[in-house]
C-alpha positions as CSV (number, residue, x, y, z in Angstrom):
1,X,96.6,77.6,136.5
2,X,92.9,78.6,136.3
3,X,91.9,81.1,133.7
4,X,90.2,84.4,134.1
5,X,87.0,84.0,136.2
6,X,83.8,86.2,135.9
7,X,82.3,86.6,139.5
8,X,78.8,85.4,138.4
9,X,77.0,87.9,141.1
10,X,78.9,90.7,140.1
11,X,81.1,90.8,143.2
12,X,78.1,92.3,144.8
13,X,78.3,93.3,148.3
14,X,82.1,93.5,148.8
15,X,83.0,96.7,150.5
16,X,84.5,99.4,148.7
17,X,88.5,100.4,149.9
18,X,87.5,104.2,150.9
19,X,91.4,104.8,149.2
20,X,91.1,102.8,146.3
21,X,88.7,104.9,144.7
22,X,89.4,108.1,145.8
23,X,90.4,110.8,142.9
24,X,89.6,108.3,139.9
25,X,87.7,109.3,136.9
26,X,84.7,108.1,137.0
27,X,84.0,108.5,140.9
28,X,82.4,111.5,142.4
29,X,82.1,113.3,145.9
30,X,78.7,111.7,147.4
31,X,76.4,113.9,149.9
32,X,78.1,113.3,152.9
33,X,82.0,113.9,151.3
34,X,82.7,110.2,150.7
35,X,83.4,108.9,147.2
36,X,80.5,107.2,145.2
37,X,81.3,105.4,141.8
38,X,79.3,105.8,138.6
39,X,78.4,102.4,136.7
40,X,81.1,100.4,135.2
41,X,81.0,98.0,132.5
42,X,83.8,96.0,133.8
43,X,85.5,95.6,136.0
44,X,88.9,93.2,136.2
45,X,90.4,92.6,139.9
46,X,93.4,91.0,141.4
47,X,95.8,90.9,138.5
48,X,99.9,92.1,138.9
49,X,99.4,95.1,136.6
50,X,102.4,95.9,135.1
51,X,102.5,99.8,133.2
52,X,105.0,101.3,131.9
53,X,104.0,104.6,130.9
54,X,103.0,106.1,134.5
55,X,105.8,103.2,136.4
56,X,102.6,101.3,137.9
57,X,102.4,97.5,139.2
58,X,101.4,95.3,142.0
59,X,98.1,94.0,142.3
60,X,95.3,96.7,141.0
61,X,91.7,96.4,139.5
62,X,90.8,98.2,136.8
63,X,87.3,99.6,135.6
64,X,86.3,100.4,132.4
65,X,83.4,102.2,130.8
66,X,82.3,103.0,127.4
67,X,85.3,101.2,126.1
68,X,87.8,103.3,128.5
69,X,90.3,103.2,131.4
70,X,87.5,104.8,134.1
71,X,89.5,103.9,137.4
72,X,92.5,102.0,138.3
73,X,93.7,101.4,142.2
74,X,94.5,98.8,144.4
75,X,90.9,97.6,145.1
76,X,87.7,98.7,143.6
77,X,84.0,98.5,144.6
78,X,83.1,95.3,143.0
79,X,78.8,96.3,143.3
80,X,79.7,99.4,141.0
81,X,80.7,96.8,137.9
82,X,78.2,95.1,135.8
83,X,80.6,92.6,135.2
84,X,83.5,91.6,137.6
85,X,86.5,88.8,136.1
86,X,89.2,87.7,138.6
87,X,92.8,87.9,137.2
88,X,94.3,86.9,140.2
89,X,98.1,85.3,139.7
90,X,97.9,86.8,136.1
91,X,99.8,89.9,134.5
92,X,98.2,92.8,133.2
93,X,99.9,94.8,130.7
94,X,98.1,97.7,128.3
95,X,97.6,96.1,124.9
96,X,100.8,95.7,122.9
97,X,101.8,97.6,120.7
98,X,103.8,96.4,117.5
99,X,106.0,98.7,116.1
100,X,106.4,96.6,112.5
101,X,103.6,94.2,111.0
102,X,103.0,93.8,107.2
103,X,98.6,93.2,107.3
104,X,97.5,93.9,103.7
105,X,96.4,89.5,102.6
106,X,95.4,89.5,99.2
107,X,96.8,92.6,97.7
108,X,100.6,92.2,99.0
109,X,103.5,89.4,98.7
110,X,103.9,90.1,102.9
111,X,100.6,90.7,104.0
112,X,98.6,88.5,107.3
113,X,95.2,89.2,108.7
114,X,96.0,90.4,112.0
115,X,92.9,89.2,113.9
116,X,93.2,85.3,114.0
117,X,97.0,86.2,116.0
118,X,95.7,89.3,118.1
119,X,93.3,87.1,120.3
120,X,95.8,85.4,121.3
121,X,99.2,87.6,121.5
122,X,97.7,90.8,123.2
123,X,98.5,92.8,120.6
124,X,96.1,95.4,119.9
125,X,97.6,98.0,118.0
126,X,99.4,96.6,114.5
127,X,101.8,99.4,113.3
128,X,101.7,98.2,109.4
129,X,105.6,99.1,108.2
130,X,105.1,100.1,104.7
131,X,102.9,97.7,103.0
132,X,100.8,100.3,100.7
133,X,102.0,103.0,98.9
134,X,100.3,106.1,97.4
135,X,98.6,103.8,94.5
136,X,97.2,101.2,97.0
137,X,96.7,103.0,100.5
138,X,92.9,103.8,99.9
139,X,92.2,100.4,99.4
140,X,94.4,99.4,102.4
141,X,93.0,102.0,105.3
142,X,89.3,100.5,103.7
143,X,90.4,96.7,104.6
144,X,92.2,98.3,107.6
145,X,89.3,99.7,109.0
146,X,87.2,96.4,109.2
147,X,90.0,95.0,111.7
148,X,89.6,94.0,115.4
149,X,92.8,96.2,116.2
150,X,94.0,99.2,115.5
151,X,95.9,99.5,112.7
152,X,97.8,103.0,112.1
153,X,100.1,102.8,109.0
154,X,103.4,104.2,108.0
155,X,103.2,104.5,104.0
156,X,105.9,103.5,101.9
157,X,107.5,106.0,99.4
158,X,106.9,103.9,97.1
159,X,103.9,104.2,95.8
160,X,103.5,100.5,94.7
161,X,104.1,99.2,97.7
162,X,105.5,95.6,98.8
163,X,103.4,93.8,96.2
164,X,106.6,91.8,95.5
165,X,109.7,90.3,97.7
166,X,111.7,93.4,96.5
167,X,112.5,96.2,94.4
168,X,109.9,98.6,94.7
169,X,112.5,101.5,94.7
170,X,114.4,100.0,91.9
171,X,112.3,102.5,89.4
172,X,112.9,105.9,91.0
173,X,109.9,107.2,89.5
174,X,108.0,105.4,92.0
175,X,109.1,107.3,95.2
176,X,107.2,110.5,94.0
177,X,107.6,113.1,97.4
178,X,104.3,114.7,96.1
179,X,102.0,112.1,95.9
180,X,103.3,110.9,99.3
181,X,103.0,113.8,100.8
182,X,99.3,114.1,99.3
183,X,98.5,110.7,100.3
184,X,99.1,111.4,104.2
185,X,97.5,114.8,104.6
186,X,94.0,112.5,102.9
187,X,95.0,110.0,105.3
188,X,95.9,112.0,108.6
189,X,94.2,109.9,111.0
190,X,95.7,106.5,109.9
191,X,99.3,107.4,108.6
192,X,102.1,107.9,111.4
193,X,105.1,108.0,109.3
194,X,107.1,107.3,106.2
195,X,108.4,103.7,105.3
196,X,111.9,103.0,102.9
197,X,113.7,100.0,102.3
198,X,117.2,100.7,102.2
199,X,118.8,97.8,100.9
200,X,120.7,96.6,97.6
201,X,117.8,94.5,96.8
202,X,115.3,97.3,96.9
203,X,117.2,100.6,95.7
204,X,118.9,98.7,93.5
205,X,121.8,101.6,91.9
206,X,120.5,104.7,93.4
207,X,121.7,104.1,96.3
208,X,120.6,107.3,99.2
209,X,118.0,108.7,97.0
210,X,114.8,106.6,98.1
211,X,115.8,107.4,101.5
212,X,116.1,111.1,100.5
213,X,112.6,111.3,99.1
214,X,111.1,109.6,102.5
215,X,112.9,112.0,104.8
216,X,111.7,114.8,102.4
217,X,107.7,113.9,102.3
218,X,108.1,113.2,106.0
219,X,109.5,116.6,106.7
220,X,106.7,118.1,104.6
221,X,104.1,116.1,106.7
222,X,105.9,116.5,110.1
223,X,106.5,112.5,110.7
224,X,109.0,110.3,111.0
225,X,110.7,108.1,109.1
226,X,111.4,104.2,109.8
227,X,114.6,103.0,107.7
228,X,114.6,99.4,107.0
229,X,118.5,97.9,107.2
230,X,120.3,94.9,105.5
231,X,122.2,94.0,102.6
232,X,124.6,97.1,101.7
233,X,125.2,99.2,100.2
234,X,124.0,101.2,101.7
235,X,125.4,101.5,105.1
236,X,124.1,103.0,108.1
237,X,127.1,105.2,108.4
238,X,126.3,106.6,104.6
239,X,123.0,107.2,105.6
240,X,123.0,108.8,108.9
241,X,123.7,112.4,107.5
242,X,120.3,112.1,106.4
243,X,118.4,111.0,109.8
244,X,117.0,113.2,112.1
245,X,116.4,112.5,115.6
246,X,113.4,110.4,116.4
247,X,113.7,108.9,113.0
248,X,113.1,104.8,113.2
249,X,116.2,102.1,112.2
250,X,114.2,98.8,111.9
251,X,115.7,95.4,111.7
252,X,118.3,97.3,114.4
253,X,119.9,94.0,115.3
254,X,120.4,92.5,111.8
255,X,123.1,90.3,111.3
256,X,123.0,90.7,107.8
257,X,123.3,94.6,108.0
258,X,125.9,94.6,110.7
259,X,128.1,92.7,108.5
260,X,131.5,90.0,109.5
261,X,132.4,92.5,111.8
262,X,129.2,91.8,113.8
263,X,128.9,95.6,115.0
264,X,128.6,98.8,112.8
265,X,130.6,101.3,114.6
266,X,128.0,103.7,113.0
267,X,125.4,102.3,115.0
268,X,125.8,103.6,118.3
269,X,126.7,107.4,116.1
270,X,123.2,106.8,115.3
271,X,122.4,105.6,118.5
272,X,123.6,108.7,120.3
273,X,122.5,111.1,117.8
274,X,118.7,110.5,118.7
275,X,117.6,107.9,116.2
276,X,115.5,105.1,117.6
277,X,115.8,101.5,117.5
278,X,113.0,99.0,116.6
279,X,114.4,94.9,116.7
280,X,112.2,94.1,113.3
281,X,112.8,91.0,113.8
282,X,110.9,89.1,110.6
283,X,112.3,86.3,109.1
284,X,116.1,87.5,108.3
285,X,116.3,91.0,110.3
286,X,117.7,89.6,114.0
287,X,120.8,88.2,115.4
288,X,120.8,87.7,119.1
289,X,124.9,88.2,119.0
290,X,124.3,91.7,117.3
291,X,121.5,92.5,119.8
292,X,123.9,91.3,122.8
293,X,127.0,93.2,121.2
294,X,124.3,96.8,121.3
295,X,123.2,96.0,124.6
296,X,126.8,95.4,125.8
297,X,127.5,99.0,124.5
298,X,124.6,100.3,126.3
299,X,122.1,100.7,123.4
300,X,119.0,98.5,124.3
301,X,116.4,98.4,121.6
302,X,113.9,101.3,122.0
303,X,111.0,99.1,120.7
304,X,110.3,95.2,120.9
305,X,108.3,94.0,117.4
306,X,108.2,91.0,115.3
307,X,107.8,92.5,111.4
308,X,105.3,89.5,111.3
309,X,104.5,89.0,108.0
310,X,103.3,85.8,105.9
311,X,106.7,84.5,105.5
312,X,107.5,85.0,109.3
313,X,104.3,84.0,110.8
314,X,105.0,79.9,111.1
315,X,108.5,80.9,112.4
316,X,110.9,82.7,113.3
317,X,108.7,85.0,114.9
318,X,105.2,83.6,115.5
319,X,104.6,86.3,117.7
320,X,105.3,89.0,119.9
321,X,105.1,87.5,123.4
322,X,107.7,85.1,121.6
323,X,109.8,88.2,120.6
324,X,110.0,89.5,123.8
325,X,111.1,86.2,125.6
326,X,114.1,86.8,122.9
327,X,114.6,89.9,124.6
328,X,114.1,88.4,128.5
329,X,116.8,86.0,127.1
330,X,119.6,88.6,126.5
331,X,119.3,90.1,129.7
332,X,116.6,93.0,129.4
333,X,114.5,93.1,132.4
334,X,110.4,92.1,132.1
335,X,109.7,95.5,132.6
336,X,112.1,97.0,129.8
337,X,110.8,94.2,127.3
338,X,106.8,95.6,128.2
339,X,107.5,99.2,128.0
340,X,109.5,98.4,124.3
341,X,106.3,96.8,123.3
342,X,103.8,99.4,125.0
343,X,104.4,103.1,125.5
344,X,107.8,102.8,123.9
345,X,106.6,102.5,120.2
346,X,103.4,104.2,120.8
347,X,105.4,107.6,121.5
348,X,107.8,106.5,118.5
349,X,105.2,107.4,115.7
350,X,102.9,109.9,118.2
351,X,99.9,107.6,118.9
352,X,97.6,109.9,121.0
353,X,95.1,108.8,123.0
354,X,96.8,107.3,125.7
355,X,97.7,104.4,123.3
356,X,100.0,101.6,124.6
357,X,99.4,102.9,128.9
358,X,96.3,102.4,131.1
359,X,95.8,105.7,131.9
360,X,92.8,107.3,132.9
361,X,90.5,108.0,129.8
362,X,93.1,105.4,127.9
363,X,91.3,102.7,125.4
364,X,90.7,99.8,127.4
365,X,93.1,97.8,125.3
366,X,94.3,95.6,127.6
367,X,96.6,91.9,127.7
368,X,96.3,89.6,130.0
369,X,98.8,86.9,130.5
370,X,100.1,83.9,132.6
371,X,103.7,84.4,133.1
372,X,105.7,80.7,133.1
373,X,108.9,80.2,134.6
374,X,111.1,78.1,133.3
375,X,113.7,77.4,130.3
376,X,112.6,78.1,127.2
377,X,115.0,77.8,124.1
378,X,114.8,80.3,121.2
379,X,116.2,81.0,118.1
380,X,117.0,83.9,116.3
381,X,116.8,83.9,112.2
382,X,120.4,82.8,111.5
383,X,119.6,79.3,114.5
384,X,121.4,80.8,117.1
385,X,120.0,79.7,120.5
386,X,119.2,81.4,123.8
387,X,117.3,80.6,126.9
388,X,114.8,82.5,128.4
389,X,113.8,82.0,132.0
390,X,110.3,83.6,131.2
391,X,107.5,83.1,128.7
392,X,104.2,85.2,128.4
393,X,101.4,83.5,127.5
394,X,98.0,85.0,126.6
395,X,95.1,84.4,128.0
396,X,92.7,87.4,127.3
397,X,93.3,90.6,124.9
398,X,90.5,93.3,125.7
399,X,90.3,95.8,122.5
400,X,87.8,98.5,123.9
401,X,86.9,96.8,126.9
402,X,85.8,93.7,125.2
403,X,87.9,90.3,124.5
404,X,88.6,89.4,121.2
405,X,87.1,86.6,119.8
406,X,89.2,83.3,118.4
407,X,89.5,82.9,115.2
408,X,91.3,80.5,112.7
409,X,94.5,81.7,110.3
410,X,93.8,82.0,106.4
411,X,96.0,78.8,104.5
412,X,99.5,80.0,104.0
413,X,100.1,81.5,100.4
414,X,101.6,79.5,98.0
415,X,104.6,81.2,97.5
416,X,106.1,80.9,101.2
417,X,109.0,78.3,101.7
418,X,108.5,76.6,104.5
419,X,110.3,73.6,106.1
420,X,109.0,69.9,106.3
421,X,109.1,70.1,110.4
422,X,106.7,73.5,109.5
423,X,104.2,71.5,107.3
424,X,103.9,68.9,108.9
425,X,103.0,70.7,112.3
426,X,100.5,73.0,109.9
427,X,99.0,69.8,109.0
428,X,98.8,68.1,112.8
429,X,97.0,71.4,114.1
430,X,94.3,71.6,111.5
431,X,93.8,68.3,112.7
432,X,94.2,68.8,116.1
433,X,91.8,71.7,115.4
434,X,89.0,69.4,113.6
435,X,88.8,66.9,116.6
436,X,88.1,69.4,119.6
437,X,85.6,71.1,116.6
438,X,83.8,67.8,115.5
439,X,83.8,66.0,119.3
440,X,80.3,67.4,120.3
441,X,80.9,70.0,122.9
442,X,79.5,68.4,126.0
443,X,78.0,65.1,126.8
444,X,74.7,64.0,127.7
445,X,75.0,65.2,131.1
446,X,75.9,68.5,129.8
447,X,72.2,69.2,128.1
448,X,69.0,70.7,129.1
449,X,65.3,70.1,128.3
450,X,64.8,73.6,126.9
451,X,61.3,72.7,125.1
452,X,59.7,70.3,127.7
453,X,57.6,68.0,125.8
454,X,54.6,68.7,128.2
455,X,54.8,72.2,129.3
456,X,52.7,73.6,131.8
């Protein structure tokens, strides 16, 4: 299959469906009562739009202008687009939305530039799960800023952050609710909620009270709280006294939280009593049997993401589209899997805007993807294998209306473990990377005289 084509005329003189346009921002009533449409930057036509948030799909165009959704319907004037691409035989989805990354290189032990995988995942907004705290978020929402893609925050209540493996709740003293709570009303355009790691290897003997502290600065600040699970103590069921509805479990389908019985009872308690579900899947925080045992019990995941990170970046994860195959392999629907990584998270932490949909006035954050058919085996953290029939993969990711550019992966950090099979496929695609790079990019054939050596 073809990629994305750009009509190089503009799609001039095609005739305009008189019911395609009608009502749409961005379109007004013309002299005699018919519809006439402003100027669009772009316009994309002929894909399988698949949205979530307003139940939308089937073939549709959509317009943008000024970096926003300005009209979307089953056929658009092509003349009113400066630029017209052909997505025909490809799905459209709004941007993803990924409920758990770790983006902070440099200054953290998890931390990935996002850019060099959002060009080619579709992933446009990059929810950051906790990497700074108090001490370190200025310097974060700085680097943060200079991104391709959105990236809203939830701070951790520790104010040092993940600048190690574990253990930043180990000294008490470090969740301070004050300086939390300080930190987000300074930062109230980037931070969505409140981040704790409730684990044995990060509270170390004091068991609830780092959790305590988060829901207490998130109360003061009006946000939610996403609880990272594994290792007890403690348990879900001793910490769901302390959740509130709309509050986040991460790393929902952990093996390694749900314990030898495979299934915490107390999970579908929470379940039921409003919390929401994010997979988190990282490298030791999913277990297709655990996810299969909550969707057997009717609790699907209420958000698909990958907690990439450094460590989880060359596998498990790699990305989301792979995430969501994991998901396509258990069962859930394609349309399920897109809203868990669309308008599901983006209402999970409030992002406004029209965030995660392709709503009218929406960012034009958009992913465009060939959808293969197929059998594609996958692996969750502990080698369990499933098959999915379906794989996304990207071909475009518009952030604003404009595609984002490729770009190359920093060198993996010393300190990540990674297997032979993984180095040695590392080292085979910086290769395979230097030959198409130093293979001149056309031939002889492919050149023009662009100084003639007697001009007239």
């Amino acid at each position: 299959m073809t990629g994305p084509t750009t009509d190089p005329d503009g799609g001039r003189g095609g005739g305009a469906d008189p019911d395609g346009v009608r009502g749409m921002a961005g379109s007004s009533p013309g002299p005699t009562g018919g519809t006439q449409t402003s100027g669009w930057d772009l316009l994309l036509t002929g894909g399988e739009l698949l949205d979530p948030a307003d139940r939308r799909g089937g073939p549709h165009d959509i317009a943008v202008r000024a970096g926003r959704i300005a009209a979307v319907a089953p056929r658009l004037p092509r003349a009113a687009a400066t630029e017209v691409v052909d997505l025909t035989g490809r799905l459209v989805t709004p941007g993803l939305v990924d409920l758990h990354t770790h983006v902070h290189p440099g200054a953290t032990y998890w931390g990935i530039d996002p850019g060099p995988v959002a060009w080619r995942s579709g992933v446009t907004t990059w929810v950051d799960a906790g990497s700074a705290g108090a001490y370190s978020f200025p310097a974060f929402a700085a680097t943060s800023a200079g991104y391709p893609v959105r990236v809203p925050a939830l701070l951790n209540i520790s104010a040092v952050g993940l600048v190690a493996p574990v253990g930043e709740s180990r000294d008490l003293a470090n969740c301070d609710v004050d300086l939390a709570v300080a930190t987000v009303r300074a930062h109230r355009d980037t931070v969505v909620g409140i981040k704790v790691r409730m684990d044995r290897h990060n509270v170390g003997a004091h068991g609830l009270a780092p959790l305590r502290r988060a829901v207490e600065a998130a109360q003061a600040t009006g946000l939610p709280v996403m609880v990272h699970i594994g290792a007890g103590p403690p348990s879900i069921g001793q910490m769901l006294s302390l959740l509130r509805p709309g509050d986040i479990i991460t790393h929902c389908a952990s093996g390694i939280a749900a314990g030898p019985a495979g299934f915490d009872p107390a999970a579908k308690d929470a379940y039921q009593a409003g919390i929401r579900f994010d997979l988190g899947h990282g490298s030791g925080g999913f277990a297709f049997d655990v996810l299969e045992a909550q969707l057997a019990a009717g609790m699907p995941p209420h958000a698909v993401s990958t907690d990439l990170h450094s460590r989880s970046l060359h596998g498990p994860v790699f990305d989301l589209p792979t995430t969501m195959a994991k998901l396509l392999a258990v069962g859930m629907s394609l349309e399920q899997v897109v809203a868990a990584a669309t308008t599901g998270p983006a209402r999970m932490v409030g992002l406004a805007d029209g965030i995660g949909t392709l709503a009218i006035g929406a960012p034009a954050d958009l992913a465009v993807f060939t959808v293969e058919h197929g059998r594609f085996e996958l692996a969750d953290v502990h080698g369990q294998r499933r098959t999915s029939p379906i794989r996304l993969v990207n071909e475009v990711t518009y952030r604003a209306g404009r595609p984002l550019t490729p770009r190359l992966s920093a060198p993996v950090p010393p300190w990540i473990p990674l297997t032979d099979a993984q180095r040695v496929a590392l080292t085979e695609r910086d290769r395979a990377v230097r030959r198409l790079l130093t293979t001149p990019l056309v031939g002889p054939d492919g050149l023009a005289e662009q100084f003639p050596r007697h001009g007239g």
